[in-house]
N, C-alpha and C positions, 0 to 999 in steps of 0.2 A: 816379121812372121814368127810362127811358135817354133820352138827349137824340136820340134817332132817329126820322124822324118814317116812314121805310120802310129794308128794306133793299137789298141792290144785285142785281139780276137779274144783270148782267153782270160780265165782271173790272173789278176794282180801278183806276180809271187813277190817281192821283196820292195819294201818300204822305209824309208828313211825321214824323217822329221827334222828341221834346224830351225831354231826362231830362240826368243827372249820374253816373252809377254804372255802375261793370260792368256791371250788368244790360243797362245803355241800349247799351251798346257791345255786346254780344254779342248785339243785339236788331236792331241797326243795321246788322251786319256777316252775320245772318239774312237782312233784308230782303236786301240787296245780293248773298249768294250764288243766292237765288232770284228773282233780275233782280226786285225789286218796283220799281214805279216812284216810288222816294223823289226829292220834289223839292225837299227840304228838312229841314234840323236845327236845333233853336235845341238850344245849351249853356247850362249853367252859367258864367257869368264864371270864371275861376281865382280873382279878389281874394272869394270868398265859398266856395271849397273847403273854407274851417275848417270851416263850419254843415254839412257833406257827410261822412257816416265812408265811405272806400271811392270816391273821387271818380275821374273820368276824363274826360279830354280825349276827343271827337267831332271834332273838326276836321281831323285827319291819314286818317281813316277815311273822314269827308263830303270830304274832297278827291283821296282814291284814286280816288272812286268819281266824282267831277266833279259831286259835289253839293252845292248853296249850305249854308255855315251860321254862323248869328247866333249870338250873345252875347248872355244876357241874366240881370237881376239878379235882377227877379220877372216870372216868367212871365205874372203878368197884365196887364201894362202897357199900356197903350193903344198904344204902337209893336209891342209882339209882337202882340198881337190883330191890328192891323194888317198886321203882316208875314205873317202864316196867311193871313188874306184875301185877300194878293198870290198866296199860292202855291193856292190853292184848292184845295184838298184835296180827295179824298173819304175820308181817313180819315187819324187822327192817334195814334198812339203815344206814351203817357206813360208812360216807365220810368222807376223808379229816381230820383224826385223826390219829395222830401218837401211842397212847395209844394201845396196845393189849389189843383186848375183851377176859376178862376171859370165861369158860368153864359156872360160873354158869350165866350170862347174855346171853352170846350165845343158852346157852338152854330156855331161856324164851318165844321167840316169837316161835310161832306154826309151821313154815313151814321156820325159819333159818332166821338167817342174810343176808343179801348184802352189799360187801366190794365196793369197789373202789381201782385200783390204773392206773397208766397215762403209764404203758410199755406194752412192747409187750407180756404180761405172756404165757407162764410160763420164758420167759427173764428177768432178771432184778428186781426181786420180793428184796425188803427190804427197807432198808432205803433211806433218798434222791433222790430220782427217777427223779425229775425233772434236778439239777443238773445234775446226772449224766448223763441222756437223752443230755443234751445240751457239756456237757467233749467229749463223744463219739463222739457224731453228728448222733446218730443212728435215726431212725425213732421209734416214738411212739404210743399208742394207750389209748383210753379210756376206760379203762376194768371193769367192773361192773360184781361181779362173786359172787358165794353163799361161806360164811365162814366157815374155820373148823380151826382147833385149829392149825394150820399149820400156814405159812408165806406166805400171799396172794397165797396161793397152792391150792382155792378151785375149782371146776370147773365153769366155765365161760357161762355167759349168754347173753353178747353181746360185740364186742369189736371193737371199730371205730380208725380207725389208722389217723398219722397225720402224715408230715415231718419233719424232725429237719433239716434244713441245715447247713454248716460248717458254717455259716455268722450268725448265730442267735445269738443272747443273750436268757439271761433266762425269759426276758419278750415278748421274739417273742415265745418262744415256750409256756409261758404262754398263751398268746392269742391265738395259736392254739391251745392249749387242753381244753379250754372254748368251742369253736368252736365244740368240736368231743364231748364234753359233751352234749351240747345241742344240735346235731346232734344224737347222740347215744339214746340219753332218749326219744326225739322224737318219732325214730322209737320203739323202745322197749316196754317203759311203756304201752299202748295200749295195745299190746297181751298181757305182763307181768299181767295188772289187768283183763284182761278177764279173766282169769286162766291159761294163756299158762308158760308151766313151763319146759323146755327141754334144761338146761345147761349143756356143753359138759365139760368132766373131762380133765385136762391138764397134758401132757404129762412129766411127771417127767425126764426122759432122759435130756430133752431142758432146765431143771431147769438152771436158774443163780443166785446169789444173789449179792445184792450191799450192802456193811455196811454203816456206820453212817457217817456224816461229820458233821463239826464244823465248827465255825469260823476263828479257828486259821490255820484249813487249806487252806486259803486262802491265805498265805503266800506266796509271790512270790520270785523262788529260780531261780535267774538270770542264774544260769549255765544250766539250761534244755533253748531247745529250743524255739524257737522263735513261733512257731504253739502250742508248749504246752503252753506256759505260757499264748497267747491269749486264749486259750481253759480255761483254770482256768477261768481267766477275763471273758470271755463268762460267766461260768457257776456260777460263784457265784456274778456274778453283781444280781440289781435290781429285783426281792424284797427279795437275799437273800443278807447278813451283805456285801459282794464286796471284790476285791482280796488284797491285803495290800503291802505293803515295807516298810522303812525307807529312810528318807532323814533328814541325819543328827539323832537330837533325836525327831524328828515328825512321827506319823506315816502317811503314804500317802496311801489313797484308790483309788483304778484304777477303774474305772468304763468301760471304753472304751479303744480299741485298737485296731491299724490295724500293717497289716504286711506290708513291705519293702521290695523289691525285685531286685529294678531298681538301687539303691544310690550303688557306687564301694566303699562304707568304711567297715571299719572294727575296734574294739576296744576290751577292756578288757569288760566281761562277767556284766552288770550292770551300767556300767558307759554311758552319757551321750554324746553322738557325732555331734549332732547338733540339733538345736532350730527353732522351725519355729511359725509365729503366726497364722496360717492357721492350723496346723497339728499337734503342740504340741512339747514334746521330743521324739527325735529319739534314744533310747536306744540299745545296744550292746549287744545281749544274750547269751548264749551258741553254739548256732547254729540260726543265721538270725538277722536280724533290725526287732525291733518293735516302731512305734511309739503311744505313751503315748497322747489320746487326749481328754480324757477327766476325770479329777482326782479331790480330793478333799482331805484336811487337815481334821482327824478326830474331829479337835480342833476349826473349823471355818465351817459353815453355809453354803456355796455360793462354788458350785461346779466348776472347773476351766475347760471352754471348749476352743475352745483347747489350750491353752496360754498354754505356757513353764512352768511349777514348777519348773525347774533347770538349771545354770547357765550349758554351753558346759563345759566339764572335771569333773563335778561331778561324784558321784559312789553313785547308791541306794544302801540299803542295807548295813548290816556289816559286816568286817573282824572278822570272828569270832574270832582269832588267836591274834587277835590286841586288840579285845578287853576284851579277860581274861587277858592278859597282864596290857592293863591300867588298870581292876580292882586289880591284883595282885599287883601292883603299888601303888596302893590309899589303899589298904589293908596294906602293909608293912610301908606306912607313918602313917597308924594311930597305929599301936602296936607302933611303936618310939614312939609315942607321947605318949601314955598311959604308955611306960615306963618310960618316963622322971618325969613322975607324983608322 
C-alpha cells in the first residue's frame, strides 16, 4: 500500500528531490521552473557514478536556484533519513535512482514519495527499463507514481507515453523520454502543487517485471539471429557500456548495426563474408546478414565508422571447444615442465 496516510487539501509547501540521472535533473529543473517550493536535494557522490549508466551532477542546479544539497552514498543511511527530517517535507521525489527507499525514509515526508520510472506500468516495472524498452521495441511511457514498499507498483499520477521504434538505439529512445518528461511535468506539477492529488492504483493482473542486466550481457552470441543480435546492439549501445565480441584476443564493441536482406550469401554463424568501406563487415549469423558499421577496440580511443575491423574469412568470437582445448594444451606443457624440475 502507499505509505500515505491522507492526502493534501492545500498546496504543496516543502519539496525535496533525490536521484542521479537526467531524469532527476530535468525533474529538478521542472520543479524550479513552476516555483515549487524544493528545500532540498540529496545527490549521488560522483566517487560511485560508475554503478549510475547516464549519471548527472544536481548541485550547480540546487544552487542556481539557492537550494540546499547533500551527497550521499546510500540513500538510506541514518544521516540521510535524518537530514529529510531536517528539512520536513511534505513530499519527496525519487528519480532516476537505482537504490530502493527503505520503509524508514519513505515514511518521512508527510503525504509520500514520488517514484519515476520510463514503461508502461504496471508493464515492465524493475530493473533496466530503458534497455529493455529499446530489446523489445515496445512503446514507453513517463510514469511519475506515489511510492510504496513494492517494485514501482504504486498507483500512478500521470503517465505520458513515447514510441520506441524497431530502428532506435538506446539514445533515440533516450531523447524521447526526455521529451515525455518534460512534457509530462509540464502538464502535472500545476495541479499536483495546487493540491490536486488523484493517483490511480495500477492494476496488478498486468504486472510484468524485467531483472537486472550487466555488462557482460552484452556479449554477442553469433548463433542467435540476425534481428536479435541488432536488438542487443540497439539496446545496450550508447550511454549504456555497448554490445561486445572477440576478434582474435581484442575485445570489439559494436556500437551500430544494420541488417542485410538483398546480398544471396551465406556463411558459418560469426564469420566475416564480405568488407565494404561504405557499410562496414558483413557478418554471417544464425539466421540473416548483419552488417557491422560502426565499432570500436576497447583498447584504442577512436571509434571505427564504418571501415572494415576484419579481413573477409575471419570468425568473431570463440570456439569455445578449441579453446579449452588449447588451454588443456598449455596446462599439460607446464606440469611436464614442473616435473622435469
Amino acid at each position: 500500500m502507499p505509505l500515505v496516510a491522507h492526502s493534501p487539501t492545500a498546496p504543496l509547501g516543502r519539496i525535496v528531490v533525490a536521484g542521479a540521472t537526467l531524469s532527476t535533473a530535468l525533474t529538478l529543473k521542472a520543479l524550479i521552473r513552476h516555483r515549487a517550493p524544493v528545500v532540498g536535494v540529496l545527490q549521488l557522490r560522483e566517487a560511485s557514478a560508475h554503478t549510475v549508466t547516464g549519471f548527472e551532477v544536481l548541485d550547480e542546479i540546487a544552487a542556481s536556484a539557492g537550494i540546499p544539497c547533500v551527497t550521499f552514498r546510500n540513500i538510506n543511511d541514518a544521516a540521510v533519513v535524518e537530514q529529510v527530517r531536517e528539512w520536513q517535507p511534505d513530499l519527496m521525489f525519487v528519480v532516476g535512482l537505482s537504490q530502493l527507499v527503505g520503509a524508514d525514509l519513505l515514511a518521512v515526508p508527510k503525504y509520500g514519495s514520488i517514484g519515476f520510472h520510463p514503461t508502461f506500468l504496471p508493464a515492465g516495472r524493475g530493473r533496466a527499463p530503458l534497455a529493455w524498452l529499446v530489446f523489445d521495441g515496445v512503446p514507453g511511457a513517463a510514469t511519475f507514481f506515489l511510492m510504496d514498499e513494492g517494485t514501482d507498483s504504486g498507483p500512478i499520477f500521470v503517465q505520458r507515453p513515447f514510441n520506441v521504434s524497431p530502428r532506435d538505439y538506446a539514445s533515440d529512445v533516450t531523447h524521447k523520454l526526455e521529451a515525455a518528461i518534460i512534457s509530462a511535468l509540464d502538464e502535472w506539477l500545476p495541479k499536483l502543487l495546487a493540491g490536486e492529488w488523484n493517483p490511480r492504483p495500477q492494476d496488478e493482473v498486468l504486472a510484468t517485471y524485467n531483472g537486472k542486466r550487466g555488462p557482460d550481457d552484452g556479449l554477442i552470441d553469433w548463433q542467435r539471429s540476425a534481428i536479435e543480435i541488432q536488438a542487443l546492439i540497439r539496446a545496450t549501445s550508447d550511454p549504456h557500456p555497448g554490445a561486445y565480441c572477440y576478434l582474435g584476443d581484442r575485445k570489439l564493441i559494436v556500437w551500430r548495426a544494420e541488417l542485410e536482406h538483398h546480398l544471396p550469401w551465406r556463411g558459418v554463424p560469426g564469420r566475416v563474408l564480405l568488407t565494404c568501406p561504405e557499410r562496414g563487415s558483413l557478418v554471417q549469423t544464425g539466421d540473416g546478414l548483419l552488417w557491422l558499421t560502426r565499432t570500436q577496440f576497447v583498447d584504442e580511443p577512436e571509434i571505427i565508422a564504418p571501415q572494415s575491423v576484419a579481413k573477409v574469412g575471419v570468425k568473431l568470437g570463440y570456439v569455445v571447444d578449441d579453446e579449452i582445448a588449447k588451454l588443456k594444451a598449455r596446462l599439460a606443457a607446464l606440469e611436464a615442465r614442473l616435473e622435469q624440475r
